[in-house]
N, C-alpha and C positions, 0 to 999 in steps of 0.2 A: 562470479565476476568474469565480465569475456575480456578476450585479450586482444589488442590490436595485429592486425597480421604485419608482417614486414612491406616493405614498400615493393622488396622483387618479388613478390610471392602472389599465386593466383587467386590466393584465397582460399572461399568456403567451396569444395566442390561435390559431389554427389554420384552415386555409381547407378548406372542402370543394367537391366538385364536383357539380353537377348536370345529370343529364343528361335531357335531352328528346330523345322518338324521333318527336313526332306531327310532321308536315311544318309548314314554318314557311314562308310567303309572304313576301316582304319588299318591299317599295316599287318597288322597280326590276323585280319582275315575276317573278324568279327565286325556288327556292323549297331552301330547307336542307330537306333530309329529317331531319336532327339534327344537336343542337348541344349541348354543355356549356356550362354559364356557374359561375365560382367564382365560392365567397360567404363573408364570413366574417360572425357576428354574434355580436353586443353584448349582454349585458343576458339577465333573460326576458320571452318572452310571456304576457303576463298571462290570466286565465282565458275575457275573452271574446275576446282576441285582437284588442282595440282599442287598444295602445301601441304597434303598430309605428311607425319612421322607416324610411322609403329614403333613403340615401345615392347619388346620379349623380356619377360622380367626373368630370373634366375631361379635357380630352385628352389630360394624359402620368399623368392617375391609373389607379388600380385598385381590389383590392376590400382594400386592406389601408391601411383608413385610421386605426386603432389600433390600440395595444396593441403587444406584442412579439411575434414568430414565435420567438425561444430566451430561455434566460435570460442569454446573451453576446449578444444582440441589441443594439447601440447606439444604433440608429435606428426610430424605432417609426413606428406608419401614420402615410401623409400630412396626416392631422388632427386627430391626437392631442391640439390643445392644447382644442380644443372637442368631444371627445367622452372621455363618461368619469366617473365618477363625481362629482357635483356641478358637471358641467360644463354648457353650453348644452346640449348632446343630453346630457343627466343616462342614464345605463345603470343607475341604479340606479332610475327611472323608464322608460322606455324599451326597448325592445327593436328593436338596430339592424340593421339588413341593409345588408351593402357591397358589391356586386360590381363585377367587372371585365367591362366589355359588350364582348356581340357584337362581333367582330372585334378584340377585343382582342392581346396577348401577353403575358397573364400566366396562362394556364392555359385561360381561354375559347375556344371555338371560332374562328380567325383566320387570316387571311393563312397563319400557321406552321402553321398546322393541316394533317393530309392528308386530303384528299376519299377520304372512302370510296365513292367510283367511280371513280378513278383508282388510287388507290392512292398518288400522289405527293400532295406539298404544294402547298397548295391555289395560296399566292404572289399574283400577281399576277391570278389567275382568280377571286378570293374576291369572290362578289357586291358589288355597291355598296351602300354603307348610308345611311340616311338618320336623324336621330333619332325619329323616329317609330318606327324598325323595334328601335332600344334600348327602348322605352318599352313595345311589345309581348312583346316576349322578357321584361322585366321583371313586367310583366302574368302573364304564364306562372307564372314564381319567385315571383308571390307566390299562385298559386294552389296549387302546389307547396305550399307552407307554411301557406296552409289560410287566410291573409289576404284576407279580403273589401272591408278597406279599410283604406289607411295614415293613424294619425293623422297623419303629412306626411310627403311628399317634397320632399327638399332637395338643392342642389347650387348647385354656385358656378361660373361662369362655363359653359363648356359643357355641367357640370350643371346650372345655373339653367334652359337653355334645353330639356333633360330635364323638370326640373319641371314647368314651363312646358307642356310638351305634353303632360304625364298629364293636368291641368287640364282639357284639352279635348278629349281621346282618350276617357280615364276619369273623367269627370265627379265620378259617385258614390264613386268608390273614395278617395280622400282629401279629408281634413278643410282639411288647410292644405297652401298650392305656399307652398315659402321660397326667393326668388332674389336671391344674392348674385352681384354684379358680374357683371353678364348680358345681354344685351340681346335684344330682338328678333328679331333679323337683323344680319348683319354691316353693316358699312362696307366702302365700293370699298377705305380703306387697309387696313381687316383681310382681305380676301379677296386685296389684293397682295402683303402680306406670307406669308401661307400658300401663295401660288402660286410666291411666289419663294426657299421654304423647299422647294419640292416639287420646283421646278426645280435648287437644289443638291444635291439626291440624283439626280435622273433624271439627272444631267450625270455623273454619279459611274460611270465606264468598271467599274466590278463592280455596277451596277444588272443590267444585261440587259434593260431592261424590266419587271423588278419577277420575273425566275426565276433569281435570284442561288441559290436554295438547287438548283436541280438543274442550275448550273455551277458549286457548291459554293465561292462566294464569300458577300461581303457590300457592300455601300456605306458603311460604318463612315464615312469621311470625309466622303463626302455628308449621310450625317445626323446627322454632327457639326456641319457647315457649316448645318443644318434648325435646327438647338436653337440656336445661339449667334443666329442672327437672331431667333426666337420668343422668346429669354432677356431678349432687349437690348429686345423690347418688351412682359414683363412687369417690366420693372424701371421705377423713375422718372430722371429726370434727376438728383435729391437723393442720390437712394441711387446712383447710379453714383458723382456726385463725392464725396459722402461717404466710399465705401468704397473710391477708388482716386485720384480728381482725376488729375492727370498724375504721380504716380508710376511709376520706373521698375522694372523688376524688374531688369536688364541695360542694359548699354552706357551711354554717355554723350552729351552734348550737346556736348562741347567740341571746337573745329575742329582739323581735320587726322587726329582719329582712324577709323579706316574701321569700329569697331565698331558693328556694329547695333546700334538701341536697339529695346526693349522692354518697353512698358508693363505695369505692372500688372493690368489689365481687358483685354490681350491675354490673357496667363494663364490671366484665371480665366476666361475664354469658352473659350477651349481646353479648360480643364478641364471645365467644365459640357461642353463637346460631345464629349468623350469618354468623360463618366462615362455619358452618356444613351444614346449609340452603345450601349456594352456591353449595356444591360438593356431598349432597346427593339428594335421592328421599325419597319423602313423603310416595308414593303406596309402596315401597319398606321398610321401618321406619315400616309402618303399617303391611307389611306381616311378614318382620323378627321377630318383638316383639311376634306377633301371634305365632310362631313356638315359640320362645324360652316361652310361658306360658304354651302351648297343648305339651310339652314334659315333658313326666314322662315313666323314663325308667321300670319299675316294673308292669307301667299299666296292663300288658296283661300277665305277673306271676304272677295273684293274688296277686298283692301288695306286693310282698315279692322280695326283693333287691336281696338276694343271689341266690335263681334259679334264677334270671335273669339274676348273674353273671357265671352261671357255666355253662352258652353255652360256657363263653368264653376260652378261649385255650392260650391266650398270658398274658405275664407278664406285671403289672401296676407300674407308682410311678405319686403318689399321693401331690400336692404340695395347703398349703392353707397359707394366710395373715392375720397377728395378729387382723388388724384395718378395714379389710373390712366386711365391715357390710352388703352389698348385696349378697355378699357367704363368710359368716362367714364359721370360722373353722370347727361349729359344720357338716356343711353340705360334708367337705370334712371328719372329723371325719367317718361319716354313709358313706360314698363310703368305704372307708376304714375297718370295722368292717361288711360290706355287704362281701366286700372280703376274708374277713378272713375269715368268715362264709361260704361260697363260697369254702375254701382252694384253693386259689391263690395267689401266689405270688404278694406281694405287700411290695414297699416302703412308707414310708411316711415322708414328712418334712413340718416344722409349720413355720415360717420363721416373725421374729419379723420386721416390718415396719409400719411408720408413712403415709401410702400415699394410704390406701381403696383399695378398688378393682383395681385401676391403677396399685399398687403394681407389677402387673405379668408384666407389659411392662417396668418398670421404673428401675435403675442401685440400685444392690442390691447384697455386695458380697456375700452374705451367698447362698442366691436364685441362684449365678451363680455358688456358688462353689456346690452347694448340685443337681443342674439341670445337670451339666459339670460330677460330677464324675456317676451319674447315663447313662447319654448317652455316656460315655467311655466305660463303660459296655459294652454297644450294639456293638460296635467298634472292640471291642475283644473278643465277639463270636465265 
């Protein structure tokens, strides 16, 4: 039985693939002779081909951030509730571009990929990436498309830090960097945590070293063990105890019984870390985290935030969440106060929610009204 779509919703949409054969350099010195990148897009291009948006999706995203893949689809793209007809990225103004970057595993060239010089999968030999090396590949796709410059690229946490680098990579080529809960550069605790997300898969006896697919295994539980640590710190404290507190799912507390108890929010980590297992890669988990710790956009300005914003040329807004503790306020604060310093135009909104880092995907009117009248702007240029 198929299912009506919603009235703001784009519907049924479909991913295509691109493929580049001219060699690509990449940060670490190594060089892809070709690579594919899938994309899906939104909307059309208008006639002088100045309403694009990029969409940088975050570390467990891709390029299917609306709309439906069937009409039994029940689960539509990662971002469906802000993209979409009359939505903040409006497609009925807009023309969106979503893909899934380099070294991806949802169709892009990646870890799962086989080197067409071997012959075998690439695994654990897949160059190091860095974001900058997402940002030029992107650069690529939108020349591909005949886009000389995006009216904004946007993205939310590891895509904020995407945006963030087209800014100063590509100067001219977009209008407005939009960065949602995003920082800088990590913290020592976020670069701990991704280490100790990376360490329960390499612990995981069907790792091999990251050549599980030609001893024709997996580390399913290793990077089951990766997601329930990374879950536990996109979540808030509120919304844990709100959605489980010490409820049990099993057993009891009463003395003398030997049955094990188990919790509630044992479960649902369980469950997030096996739903993730099935539909990601490991080599991939391991590269992404990498790039988002080895990025610090100031590095190479002498540590100084504002010349490193005053390559840039386009207008910012700035978007952070009360309760997320992995890119607390303060971090979107310092983008903000770098710009100023900087003298660029910059918006900013602090946006009160009970739901952490998830906050930027999740239904939020302040966050839709204050993302909506900022990309209206752009609309009426």
């Amino acid at each position: 039985m198929t299912q009506a779509f919603p009235a703001d919703s784009i519907g049924l949409v479909a991913p295509q693939t691109y493929s580049f054969t001219e060699p690509f350099t990449l940060a670490c010195g190594r060089t892809l002779e070709q690579f594919d990148l899938v994309v899906e897009t939104y909307g059309e291009l208008n006639a002088d081909k100045s309403n694009a948006v990029l969409i940088c999706h975050a570390l467990s995203g891709d390029h299917h951030a609306a709309g439906y893949h069937s009409s039994e689809d029940r689960k539509p793209g990662w971002w469906n509730g802000y993209i979409g007809p009359g939505k903040p990225i409006d497609t009925d103004k807009f023309f969106v571009v979503s893909l899934n970057n380099l070294g991806g595993c949802s169709g892009s060239t990646g870890p799962g990929s086989v080197n067409p010089e071997t012959g075998k999968v690439w695994g654990a030999d897949f160059p190091k990436l860095r974001v900058r090396d997402w940002v030029h590949s992107q650069a690529r796709l939108a020349d591909r498309l005949g886009i000389s410059q995006w009216a904004a690229v946007v993205g939310g946490s590891l895509g904020g830090m995407q945006a963030m680098r087209w800014a100063l990579e590509y100067p001219s080529r977009l209008r407005h960097c939009v960065v949602i809960a995003s920082a800088m550069k990590l913290s020592a605790q976020n670069i701990a945590f991704n280490e100790t997300a990376r360490q329960a898969i390499m612990a995981d006896p069907e790792f091999h070293g990251g050549d599980y697919f030609n001893h024709h295994t997996y580390p399913k539980s290793g990077l089951a063990v990766a997601r329930m640590i990374g879950h536990i710190t996109y979540l808030s404290d509120h919304v844990m105890g709100e959605k489980f507190g010490r409820e049990l799912r099993s057993g009891s507390f009463t003395q003398g019984l030997d049955e094990a108890v188990e919790f509630q929010v044992e479960s649902y980590l369980r469950y997030q870390g096996d739903t993730f297992s099935d539909r990601f890669d490991a080599n991939t988990y391991m590269l992404m985290t990498r790039a988002l710790d080895y990025f610090d956009l100031a590095r190479e300005y002498n540590d100084d935030p504002a010349t490193a914003f005053r390559r840039a040329q386009c207008d910012f807004y700035v978007a952070s969440f009360t309760t997320d503790w992995r890119f607390p306020v303060e971090r979107s604060r310092e983008i903000v106060d770098a710009l100023i310093a900087a003298q660029k135009n910059v918006s900013y909104t602090e946006i009160e929610s009970p739901y952490g880092h998830d906050a930027f995907l999740l239904p939020n009117e302040h966050y839709r009204a204050a993302f909506g009248r900022y990309m209206a702007g752009i609309i009426t240029e």
